[in-house]
C-alpha positions in Angstrom: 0.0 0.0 0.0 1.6 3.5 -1.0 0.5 6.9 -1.8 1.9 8.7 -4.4 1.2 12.6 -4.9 1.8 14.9 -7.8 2.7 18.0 -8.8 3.0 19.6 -12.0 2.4 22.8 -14.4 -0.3 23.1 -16.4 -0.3 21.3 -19.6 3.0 19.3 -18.8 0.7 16.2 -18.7 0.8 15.3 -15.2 -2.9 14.8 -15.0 -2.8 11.9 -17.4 0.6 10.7 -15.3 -1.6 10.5 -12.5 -5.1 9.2 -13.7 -2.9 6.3 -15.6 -0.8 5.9 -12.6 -3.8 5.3 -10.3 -5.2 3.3 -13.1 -2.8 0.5 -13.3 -2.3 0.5 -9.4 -6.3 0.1 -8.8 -5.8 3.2 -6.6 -8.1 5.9 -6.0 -6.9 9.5 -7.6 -8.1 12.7 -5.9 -7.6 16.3 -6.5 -10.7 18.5 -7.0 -12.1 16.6 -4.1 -10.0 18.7 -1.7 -11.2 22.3 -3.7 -14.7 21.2 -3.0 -14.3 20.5 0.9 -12.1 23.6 1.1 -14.5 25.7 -0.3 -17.4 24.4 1.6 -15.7 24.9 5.2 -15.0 28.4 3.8 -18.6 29.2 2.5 -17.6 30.4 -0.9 -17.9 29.1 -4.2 -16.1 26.4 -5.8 -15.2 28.3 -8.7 -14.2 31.7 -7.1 -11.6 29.7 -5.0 -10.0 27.6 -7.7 -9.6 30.8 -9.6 -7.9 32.9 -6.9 -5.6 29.4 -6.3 -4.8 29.9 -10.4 -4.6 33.8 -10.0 -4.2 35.1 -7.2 -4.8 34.1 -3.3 -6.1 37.8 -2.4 -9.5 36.7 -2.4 -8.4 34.8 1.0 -7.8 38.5 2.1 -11.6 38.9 1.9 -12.0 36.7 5.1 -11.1 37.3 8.7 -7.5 34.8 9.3 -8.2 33.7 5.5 -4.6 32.6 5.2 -4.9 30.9 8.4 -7.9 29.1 8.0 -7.4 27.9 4.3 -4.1 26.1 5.6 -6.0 24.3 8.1 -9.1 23.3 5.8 -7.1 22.4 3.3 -4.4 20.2 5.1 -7.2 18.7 7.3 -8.8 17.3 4.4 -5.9 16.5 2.7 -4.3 14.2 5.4 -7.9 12.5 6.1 -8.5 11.4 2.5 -4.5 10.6 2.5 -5.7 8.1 5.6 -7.4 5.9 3.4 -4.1 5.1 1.8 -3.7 3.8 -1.9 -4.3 7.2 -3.1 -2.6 9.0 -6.0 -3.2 13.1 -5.5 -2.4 15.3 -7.9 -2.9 19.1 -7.5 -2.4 22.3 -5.1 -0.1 22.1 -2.4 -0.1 18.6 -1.4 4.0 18.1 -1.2 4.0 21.2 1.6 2.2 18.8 3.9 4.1 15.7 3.2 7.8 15.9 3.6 7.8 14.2 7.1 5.6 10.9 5.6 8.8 8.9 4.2 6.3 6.5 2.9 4.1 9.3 0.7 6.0 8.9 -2.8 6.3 12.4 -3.8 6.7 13.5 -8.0 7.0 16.5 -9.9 6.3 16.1 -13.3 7.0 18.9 -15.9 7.7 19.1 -19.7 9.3 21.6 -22.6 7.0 25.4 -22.7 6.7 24.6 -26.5 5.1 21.3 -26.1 2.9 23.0 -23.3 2.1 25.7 -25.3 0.8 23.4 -28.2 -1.4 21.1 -25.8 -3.5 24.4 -24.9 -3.7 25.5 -28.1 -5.2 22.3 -29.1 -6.9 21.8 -26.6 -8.2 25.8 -26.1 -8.3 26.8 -29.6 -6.2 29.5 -29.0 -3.0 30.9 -30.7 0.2 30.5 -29.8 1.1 33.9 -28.5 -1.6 34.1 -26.3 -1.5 30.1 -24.8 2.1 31.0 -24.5 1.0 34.0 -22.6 -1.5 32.0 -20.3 1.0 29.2 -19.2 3.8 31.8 -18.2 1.2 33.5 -15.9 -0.1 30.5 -14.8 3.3 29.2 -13.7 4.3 32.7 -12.2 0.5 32.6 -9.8 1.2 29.3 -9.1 4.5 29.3 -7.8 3.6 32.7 -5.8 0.7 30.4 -4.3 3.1 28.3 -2.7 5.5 31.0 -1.7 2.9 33.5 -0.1 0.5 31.1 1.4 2.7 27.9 2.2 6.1 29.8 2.6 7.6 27.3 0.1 9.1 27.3 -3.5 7.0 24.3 -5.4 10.1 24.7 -7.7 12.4 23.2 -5.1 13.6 20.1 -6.3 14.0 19.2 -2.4 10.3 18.7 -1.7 10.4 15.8 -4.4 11.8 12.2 -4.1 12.0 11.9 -7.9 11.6 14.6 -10.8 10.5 13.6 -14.3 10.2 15.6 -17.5 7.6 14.4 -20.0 9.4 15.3 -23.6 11.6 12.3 -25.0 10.0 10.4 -21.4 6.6 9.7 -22.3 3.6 9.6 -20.3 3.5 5.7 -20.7 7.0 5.2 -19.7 6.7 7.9 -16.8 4.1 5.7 -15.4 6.5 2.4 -15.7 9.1 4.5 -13.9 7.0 5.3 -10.8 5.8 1.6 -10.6 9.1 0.6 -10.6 10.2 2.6 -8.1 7.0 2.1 -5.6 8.1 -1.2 -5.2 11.0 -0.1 -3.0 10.6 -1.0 0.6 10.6 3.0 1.6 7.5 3.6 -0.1 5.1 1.0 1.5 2.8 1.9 4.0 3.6 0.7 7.6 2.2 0.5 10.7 4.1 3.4 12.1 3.7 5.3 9.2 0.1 4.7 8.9 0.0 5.6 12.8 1.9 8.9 12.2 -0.2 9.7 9.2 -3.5 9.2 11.6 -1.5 11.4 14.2 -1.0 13.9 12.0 -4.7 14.2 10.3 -6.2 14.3 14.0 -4.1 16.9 15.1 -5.1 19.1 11.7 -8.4 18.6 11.9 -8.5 20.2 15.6 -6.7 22.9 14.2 -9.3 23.4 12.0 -12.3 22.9 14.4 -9.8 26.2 16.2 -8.8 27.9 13.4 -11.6 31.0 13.2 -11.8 31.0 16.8 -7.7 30.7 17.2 -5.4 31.9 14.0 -2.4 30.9 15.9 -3.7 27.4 17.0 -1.2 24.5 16.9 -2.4 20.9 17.9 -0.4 17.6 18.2 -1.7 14.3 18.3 -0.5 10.9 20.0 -3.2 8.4 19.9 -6.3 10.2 20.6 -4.6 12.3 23.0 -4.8 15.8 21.7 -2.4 18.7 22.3 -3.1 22.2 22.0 -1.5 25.4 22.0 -2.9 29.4 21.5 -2.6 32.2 21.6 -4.4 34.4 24.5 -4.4 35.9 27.7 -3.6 34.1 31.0 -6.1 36.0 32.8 -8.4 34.5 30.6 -6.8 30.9 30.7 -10.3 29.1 32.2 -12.2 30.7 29.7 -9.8 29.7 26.8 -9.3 26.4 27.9 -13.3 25.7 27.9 -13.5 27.5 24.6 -10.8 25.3 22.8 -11.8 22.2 24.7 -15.9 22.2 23.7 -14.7 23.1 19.7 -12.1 20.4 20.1 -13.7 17.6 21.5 -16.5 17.8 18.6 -13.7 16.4 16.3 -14.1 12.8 16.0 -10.9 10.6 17.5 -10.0 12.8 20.4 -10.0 11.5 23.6 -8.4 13.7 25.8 -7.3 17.4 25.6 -4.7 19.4 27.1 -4.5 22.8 26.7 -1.5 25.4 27.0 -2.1 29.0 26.6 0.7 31.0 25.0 0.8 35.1 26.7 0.5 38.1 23.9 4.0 39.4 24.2 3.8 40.9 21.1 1.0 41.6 17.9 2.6 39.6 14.9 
């Protein structure tokens, strides 16, 4: 059992990498899925958030601790579909989340800007100039996405155990490649990494149970035992503590709460 994620540009054929990839593992592949739940925790419309994730993430501005909150959303849902395991993700983001899962497989696919720019013509009906136009915008928002909400470079080769580049590598044989490599031991699910994926997806979904309440929430997890840290005044520590406590224990898998308030020293 494995799970695989992708990230690519648009038009470098990544989407086919995955879809076949998931195809001939008999693994579920997700990616709009986690654009739908994001944008039904925020209360906005589909559409209006996938186009400030492929333009700009100002709309997020819009709502009070918007940055804040789509982080938790979005990585909350993320790591409980990722709990199902055989999964293949493709999409926004997902390699941010992942770099401490050894078993999570993650790839970056890209391919030549002239072979990009003649997949959205064809598949646009637009001309050259102007698809040429689209894709270096598109690559510019999407990189800034990463940089300004995640505080990483998606162009960092770090983030990725293996890079491919769809030009003389096909889509076919980039497929054969990840098989072959999944079947290395590192990339198999285990029983401590399945635990420490479960860890990890409880302690984000209390984050986001926190989030509008609590910005600056962090939560760990260790078996159902949840720990929380935020923000607030110690004068108002009993109050807090209740507060936090009766949003967190509504999240399904905690069983006990611990709660440590941080003092305002300073407004960041």
């Amino acid at each position: 059992m494995s799970i695989i994620t992708i990230s690519r540009g648009s038009y470098s054929r990544g989407k086919e990498v995955a879809e076949k990839l998931a195809r001939a593992l008999n693994y579920e592949c997700i990616s709009r899925e986690i654009i739908l739940e994001t944008s039904e925790q925020f209360n906005i419309p589909e559409l209006k958030l996938i186009r400030a994730i492929h333009d700009a993430p100002t709309i997020l501005d819009r709502f009070t601790s918007g940055k804040e909150r789509f982080i938790a959303f979005f990585r909350a849902t993320l790591l409980t579909y990722l709990q199902r395991d055989n999964i293949v993700f493709h999409g926004l983001g997902s390699h941010f989340f992942l770099q401490q899962f050894p078993h999570v497989m993650k790839v970056r696919i890209s391919a030549n800007i002239e072979d990009r720019v003649r997949e959205e013509m064809l598949r646009e009906n637009i001309p050259a100039d102007e698809a040429r136009m689209v894709l270096v915008n598109d690559d510019t928002q999407r990189r800034q996405w990463g940089l300004q909400i995640f505080g990483q470079d998606s162009w960092n080769a770090h983030l990725y155990d293996m890079i491919l580049h769809i030009g003389n590598l096909n889509v076919d044989q980039a497929v054969s490649i990840i098989l072959h490599a999944l079947e290395q031991p590192c990339f198999k699910s285990t029983p401590d990494s399945r635990r420490m994926l479960d860890d990890k997806a409880l302690a984000a979904r209390v984050e986001a149970a926190l989030v509008k309440a609590f910005p600056k929430v962090i939560a760990d997890a260790g078996n159902g035992e949840v720990f929380v840290n935020v923000r607030g005044s110690l004068a108002e520590q009993k109050n807090i503590t209740e507060k936090v406590t009766l949003l967190a224990e509504k999240v399904d898998g905690v069983k006990s709460i611990q709660v440590n308030i941080v003092p305002f020293i300073y407004e960041d």
